[in-house]
C-alpha positions as CSV (number, residue, x, y, z in Angstrom):
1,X,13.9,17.7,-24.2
2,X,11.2,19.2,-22.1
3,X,10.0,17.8,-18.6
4,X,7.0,15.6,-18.6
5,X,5.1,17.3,-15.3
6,X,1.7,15.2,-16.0
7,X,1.3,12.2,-13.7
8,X,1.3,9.3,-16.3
9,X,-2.1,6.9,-15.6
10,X,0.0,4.2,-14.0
11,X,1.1,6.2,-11.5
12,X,-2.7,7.3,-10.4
13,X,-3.7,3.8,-11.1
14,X,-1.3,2.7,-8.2
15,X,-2.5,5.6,-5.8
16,X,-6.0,4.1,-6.4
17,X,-4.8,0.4,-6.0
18,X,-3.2,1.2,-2.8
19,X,-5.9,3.6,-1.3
20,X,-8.3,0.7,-2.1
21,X,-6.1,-1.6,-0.2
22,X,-5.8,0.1,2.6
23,X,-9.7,0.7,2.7
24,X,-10.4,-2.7,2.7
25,X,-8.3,-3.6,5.3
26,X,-10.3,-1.5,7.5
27,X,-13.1,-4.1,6.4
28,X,-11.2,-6.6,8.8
29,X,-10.8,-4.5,11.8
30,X,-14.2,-5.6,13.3
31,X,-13.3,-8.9,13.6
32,X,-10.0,-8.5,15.7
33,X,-10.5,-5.5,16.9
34,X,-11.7,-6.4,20.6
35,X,-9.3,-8.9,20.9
36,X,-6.5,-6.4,20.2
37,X,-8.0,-3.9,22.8
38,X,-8.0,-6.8,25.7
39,X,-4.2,-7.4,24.4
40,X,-3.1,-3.8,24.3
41,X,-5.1,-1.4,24.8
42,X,-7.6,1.1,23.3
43,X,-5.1,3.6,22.4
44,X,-2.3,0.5,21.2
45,X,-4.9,-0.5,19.1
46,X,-5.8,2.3,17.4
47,X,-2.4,3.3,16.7
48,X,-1.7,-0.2,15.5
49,X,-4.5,0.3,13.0
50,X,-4.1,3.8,12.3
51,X,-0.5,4.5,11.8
52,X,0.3,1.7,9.1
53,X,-2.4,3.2,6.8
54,X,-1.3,6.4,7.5
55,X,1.9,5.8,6.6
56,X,1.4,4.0,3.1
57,X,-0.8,6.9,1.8
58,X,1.7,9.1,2.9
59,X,4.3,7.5,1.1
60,X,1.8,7.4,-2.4
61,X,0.9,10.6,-2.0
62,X,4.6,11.5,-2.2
63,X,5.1,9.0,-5.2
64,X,2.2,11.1,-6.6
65,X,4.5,14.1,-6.2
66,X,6.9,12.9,-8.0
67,X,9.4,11.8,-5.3
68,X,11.4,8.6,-6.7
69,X,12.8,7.8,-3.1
70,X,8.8,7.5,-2.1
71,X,8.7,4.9,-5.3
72,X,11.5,3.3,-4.6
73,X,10.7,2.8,-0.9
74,X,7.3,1.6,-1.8
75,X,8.7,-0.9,-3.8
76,X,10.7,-2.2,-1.2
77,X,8.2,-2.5,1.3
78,X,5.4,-4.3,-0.9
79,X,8.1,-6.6,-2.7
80,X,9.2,-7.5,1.6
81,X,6.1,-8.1,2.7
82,X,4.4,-10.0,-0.4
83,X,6.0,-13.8,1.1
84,X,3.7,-12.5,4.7
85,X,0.8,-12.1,2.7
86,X,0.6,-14.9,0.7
87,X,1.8,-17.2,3.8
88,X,-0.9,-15.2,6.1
89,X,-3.4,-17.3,3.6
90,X,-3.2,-20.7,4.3
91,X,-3.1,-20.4,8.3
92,X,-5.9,-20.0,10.4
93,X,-7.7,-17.1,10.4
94,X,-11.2,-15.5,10.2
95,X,-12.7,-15.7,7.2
96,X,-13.9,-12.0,6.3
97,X,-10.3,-11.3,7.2
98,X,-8.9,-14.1,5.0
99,X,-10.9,-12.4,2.2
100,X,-9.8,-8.9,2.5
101,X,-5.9,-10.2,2.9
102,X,-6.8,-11.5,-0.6
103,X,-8.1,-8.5,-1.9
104,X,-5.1,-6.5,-0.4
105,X,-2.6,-8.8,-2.4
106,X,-4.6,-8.3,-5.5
107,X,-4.6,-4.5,-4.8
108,X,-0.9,-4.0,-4.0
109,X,0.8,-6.6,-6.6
110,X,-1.7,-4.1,-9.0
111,X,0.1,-1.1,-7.4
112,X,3.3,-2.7,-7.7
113,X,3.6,-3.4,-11.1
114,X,1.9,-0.2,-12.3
115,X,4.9,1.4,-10.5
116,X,7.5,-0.2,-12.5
117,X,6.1,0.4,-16.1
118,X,8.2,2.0,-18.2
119,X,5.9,5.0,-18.6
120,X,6.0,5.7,-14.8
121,X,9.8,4.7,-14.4
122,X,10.2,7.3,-17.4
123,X,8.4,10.2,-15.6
124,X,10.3,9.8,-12.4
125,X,13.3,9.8,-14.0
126,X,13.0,12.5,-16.2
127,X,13.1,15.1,-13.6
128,X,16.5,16.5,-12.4
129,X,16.0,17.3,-8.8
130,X,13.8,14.4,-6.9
């Protein structure tokens, strides 16, 4: 039995799903963002922007390369913070950033179930060393 080293579609579908959520957050940013700088700062700001982005494409772009902990971890993350999101709806809020939070959801319960199809569960599990 032979190792399967192309990246099944579901696994690329949830790299896209995610990048797009993340894009679209960046939609938001304009409508907090001077706030945020009169609470913390310019470079607080940024970072507080910035590094959660950062951070999630990091973590796909290792799920892309095949590292199950990256998968796993992903998983863990979006199924954690899935309760914020939808509770983040019904308070008060702006509404272009209401909108995008939707969008998000839509995007990352997408990424999160194309993670755990059995084609992509297959692939990461078919290599010996993750």
């Amino acid at each position: 039995m032979g190792v399967n080293n192309q990246v099944p579609h579901q696994v690329i579908y949830a790299c896209y799903f995610a990048i797009a959520s993340v894009a679209i957050g960046f939609i938001s940013v304009p409508s907090y963002w001077a706030d945020g700088v009169l609470r913390y700062g310019l470079l607080a700001q940024v970072l507080l922007i910035a590094l959660p982005g950062l951070f999630f494409v990091s973590l796909y772009y290792l799920a892309y390369k095949r590292k199950n902990w990256a998968r796993i971890f992903i998983l863990i993350l979006l199924g954690l913070s899935f309760p914020g999101y939808v509770l983040s709806l019904f308070g008060p809020g702006v509404l272009i950033f209401k909108t995008t939070q939707v969008f998000q959801l839509i995007f990352f319960v997408a990424s999160f179930s194309m993670l755990l199809t059995k084609p992509s569960r297959l692939w990461y599990r078919s290599v010996t060393d993750v």
